[in-house]
Residue frames as qw, qx, qy, qz and C-alpha x, y, z in Angstrom:
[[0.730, 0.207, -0.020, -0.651, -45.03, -115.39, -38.07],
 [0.026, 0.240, -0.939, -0.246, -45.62, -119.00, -38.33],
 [0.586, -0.143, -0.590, -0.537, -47.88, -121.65, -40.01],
 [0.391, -0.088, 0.795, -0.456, -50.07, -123.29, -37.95],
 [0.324, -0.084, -0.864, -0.377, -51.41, -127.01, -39.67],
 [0.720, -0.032, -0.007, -0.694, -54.79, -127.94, -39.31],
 [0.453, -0.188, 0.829, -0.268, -55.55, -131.11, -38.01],
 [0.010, -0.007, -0.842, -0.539, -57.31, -133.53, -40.48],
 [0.105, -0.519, -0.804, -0.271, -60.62, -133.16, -38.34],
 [0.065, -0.450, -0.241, 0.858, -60.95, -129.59, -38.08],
 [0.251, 0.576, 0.640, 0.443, -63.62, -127.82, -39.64],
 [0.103, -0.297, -0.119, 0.942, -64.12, -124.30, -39.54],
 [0.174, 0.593, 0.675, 0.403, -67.45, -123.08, -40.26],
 [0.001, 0.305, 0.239, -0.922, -68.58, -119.39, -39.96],
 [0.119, 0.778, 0.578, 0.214, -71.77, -117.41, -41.20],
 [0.083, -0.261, -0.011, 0.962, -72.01, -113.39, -42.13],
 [0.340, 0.674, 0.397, -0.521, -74.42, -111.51, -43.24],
 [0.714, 0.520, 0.331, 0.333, -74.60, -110.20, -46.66],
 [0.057, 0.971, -0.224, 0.066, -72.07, -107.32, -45.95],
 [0.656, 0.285, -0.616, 0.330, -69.48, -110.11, -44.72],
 [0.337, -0.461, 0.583, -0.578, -70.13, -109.77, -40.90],
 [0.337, 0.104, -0.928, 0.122, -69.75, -112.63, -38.68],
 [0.439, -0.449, 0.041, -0.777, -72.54, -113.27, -37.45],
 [0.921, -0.327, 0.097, -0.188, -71.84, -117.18, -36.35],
 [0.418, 0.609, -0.672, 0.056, -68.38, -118.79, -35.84],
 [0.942, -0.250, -0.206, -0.085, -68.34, -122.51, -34.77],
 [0.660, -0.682, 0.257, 0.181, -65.40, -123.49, -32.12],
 [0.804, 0.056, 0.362, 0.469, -62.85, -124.65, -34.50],
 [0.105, 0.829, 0.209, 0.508, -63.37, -121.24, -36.15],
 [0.516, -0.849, -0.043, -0.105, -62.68, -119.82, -32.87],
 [0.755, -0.575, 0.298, 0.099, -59.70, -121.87, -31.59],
 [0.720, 0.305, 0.313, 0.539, -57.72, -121.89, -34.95],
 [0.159, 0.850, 0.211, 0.455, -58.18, -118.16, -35.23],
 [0.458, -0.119, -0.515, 0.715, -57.19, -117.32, -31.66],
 [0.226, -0.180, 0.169, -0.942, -60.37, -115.39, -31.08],
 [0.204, 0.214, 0.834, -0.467, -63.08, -115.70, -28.89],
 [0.126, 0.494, 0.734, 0.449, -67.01, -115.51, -30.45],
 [0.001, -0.919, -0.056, 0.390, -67.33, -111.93, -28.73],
 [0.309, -0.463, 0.415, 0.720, -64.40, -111.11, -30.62],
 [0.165, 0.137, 0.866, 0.451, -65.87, -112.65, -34.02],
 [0.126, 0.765, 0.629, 0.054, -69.69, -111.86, -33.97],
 [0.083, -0.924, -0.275, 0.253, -69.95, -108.30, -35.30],
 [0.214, -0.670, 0.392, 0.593, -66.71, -107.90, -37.03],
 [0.721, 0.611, -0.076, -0.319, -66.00, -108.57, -40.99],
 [0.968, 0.003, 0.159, 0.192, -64.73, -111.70, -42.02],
 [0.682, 0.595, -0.153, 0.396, -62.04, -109.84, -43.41],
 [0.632, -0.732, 0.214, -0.143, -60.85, -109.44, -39.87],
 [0.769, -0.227, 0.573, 0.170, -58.54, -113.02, -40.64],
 [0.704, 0.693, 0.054, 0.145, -57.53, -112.01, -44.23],
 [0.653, -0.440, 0.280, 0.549, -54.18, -112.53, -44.52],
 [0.325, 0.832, -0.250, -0.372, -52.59, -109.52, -46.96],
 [0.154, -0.203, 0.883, 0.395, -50.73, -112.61, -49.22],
 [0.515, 0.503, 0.693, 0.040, -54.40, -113.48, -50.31],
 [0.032, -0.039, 0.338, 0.940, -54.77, -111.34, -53.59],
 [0.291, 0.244, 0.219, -0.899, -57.86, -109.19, -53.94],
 [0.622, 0.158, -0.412, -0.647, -59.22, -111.08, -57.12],
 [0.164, -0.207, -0.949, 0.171, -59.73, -114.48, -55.04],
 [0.186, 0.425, 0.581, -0.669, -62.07, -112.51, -52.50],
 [0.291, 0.330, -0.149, -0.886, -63.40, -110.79, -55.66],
 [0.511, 0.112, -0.690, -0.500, -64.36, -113.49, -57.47],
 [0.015, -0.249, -0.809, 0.533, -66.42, -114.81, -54.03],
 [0.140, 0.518, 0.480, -0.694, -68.28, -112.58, -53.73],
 [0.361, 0.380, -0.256, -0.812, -69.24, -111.93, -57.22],
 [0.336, 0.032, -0.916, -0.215, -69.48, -116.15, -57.44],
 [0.228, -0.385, -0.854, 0.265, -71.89, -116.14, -54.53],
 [0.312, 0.428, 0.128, -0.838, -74.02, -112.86, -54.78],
 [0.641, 0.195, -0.458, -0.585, -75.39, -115.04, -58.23],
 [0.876, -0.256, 0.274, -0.302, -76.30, -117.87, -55.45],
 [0.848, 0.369, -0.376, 0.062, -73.44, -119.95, -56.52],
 [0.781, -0.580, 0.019, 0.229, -71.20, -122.13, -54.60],
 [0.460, 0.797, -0.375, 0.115, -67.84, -120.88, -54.71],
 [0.868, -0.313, 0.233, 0.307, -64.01, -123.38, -53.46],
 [0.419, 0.803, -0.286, 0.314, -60.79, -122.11, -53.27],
 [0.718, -0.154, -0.370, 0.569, -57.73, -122.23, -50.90],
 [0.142, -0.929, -0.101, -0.326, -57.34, -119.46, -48.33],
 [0.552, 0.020, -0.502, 0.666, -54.52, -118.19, -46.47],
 [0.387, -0.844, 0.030, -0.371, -55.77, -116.00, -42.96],
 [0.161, 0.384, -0.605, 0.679, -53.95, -114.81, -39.83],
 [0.501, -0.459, -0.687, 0.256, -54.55, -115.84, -36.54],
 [0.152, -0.952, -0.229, -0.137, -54.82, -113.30, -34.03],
 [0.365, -0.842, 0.190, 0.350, -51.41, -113.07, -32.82],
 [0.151, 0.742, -0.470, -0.453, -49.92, -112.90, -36.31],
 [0.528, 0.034, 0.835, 0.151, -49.68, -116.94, -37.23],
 [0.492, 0.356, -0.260, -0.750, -51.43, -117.92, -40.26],
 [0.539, 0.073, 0.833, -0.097, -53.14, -121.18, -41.69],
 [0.405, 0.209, -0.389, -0.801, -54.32, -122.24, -44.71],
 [0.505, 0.364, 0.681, -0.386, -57.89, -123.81, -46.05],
 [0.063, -0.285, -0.638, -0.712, -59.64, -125.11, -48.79],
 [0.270, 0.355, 0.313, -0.839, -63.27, -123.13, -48.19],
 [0.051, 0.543, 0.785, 0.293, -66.73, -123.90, -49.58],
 [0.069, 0.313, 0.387, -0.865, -68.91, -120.62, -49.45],
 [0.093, 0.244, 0.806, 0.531, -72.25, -120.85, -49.96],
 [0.352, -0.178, 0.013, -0.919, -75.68, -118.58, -49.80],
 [0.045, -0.569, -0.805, 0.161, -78.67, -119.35, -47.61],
 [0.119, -0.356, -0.205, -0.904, -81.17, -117.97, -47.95],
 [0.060, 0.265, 0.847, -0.457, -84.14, -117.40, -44.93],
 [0.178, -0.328, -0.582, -0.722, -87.59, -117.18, -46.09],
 [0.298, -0.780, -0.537, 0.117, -89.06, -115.62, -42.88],
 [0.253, -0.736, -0.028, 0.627, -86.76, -113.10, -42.64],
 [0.677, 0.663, 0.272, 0.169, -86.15, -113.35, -46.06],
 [0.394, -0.792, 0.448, 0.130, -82.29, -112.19, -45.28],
 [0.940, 0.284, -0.177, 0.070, -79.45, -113.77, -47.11],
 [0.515, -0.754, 0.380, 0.149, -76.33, -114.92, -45.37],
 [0.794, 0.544, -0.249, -0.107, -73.47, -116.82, -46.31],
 [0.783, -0.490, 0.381, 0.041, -71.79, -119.79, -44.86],
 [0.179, 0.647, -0.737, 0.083, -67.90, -120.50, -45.08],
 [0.994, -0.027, 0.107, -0.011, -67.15, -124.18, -44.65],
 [0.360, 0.758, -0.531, 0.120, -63.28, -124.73, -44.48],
 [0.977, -0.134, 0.116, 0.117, -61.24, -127.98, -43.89],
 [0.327, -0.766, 0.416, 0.365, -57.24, -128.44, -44.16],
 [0.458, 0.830, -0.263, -0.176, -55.42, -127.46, -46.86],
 [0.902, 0.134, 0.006, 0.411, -52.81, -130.62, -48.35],
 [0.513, -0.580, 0.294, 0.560, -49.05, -129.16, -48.81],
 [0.257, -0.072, 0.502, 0.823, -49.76, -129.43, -52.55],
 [0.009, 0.834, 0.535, 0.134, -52.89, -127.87, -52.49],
 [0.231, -0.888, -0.139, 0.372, -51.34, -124.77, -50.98],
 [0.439, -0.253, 0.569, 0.648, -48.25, -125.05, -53.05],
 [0.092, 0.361, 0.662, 0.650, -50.32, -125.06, -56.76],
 [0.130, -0.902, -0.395, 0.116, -52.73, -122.22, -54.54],
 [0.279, -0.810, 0.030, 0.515, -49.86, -120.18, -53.95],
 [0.381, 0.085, 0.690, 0.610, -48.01, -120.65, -57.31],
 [0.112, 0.697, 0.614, 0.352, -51.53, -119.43, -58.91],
 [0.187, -0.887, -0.080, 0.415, -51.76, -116.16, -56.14],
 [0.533, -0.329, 0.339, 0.701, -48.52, -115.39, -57.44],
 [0.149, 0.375, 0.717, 0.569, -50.19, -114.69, -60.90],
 [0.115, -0.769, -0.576, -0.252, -53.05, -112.54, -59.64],
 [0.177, 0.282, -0.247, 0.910, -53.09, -109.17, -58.29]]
């Protein structure tokens, strides 16, 4: 298993429904991940959750953005053939008022060396 760095202008942007399915994943999202957007649409973002992220990050998403709030943090996910990378991640709620549906886009950009460092340090702490 190794890291793979993000470039400085990579962005990684996905969209899921409000169960966490992917329902859009932009190329960089794709090509960082090592899956294709058949692979992505239709599966749950927790597909790329790397098992070093502790549960109360994800928890405190989803409990920061179900009350329409933005929520930023540092993430560590796997690639598909075992790699991993880390991001700092914006996730925020849209809402559509024709379908009246609410989704929620992931925004994610690369993660300094001491951003991950004082990320992991904290994990370490959480369960």
């Amino acid at each position: 298993m190794k890291e793979y760095i993000l470039k400085s202008d990579d962005f990684l942007v996905s969209q899921t429904d409000e169960k966490g399915i992917i329902i859009f994943a932009n190329n960089d999202f794709c090509k960082i991940s090592g899956y294709s957007i058949e692979e992505l649409v239709g599966e749950h973002h927790n597909l790329v959750r790397h098992n070093d992220m502790p549960k109360a990050a994800f928890k405190d998403l989803w409990s920061t953005v179900k009350k329409d709030k933005i929520w930023s943090g540092y993430v560590k996910n796997s690639t598909k053939n075992g790699d991993f990378y880390w991001v700092y991640a914006t996730v925020f709620p849209k809402y559509d008022p024709i379908s009246r549906k609410k989704s929620y886009i992931s925004c994610r950009r690369k993660a300094s060396t001491k951003e991950i460092n004082e990320a992991q340090n904290i994990y370490k702490t959480l369960v």
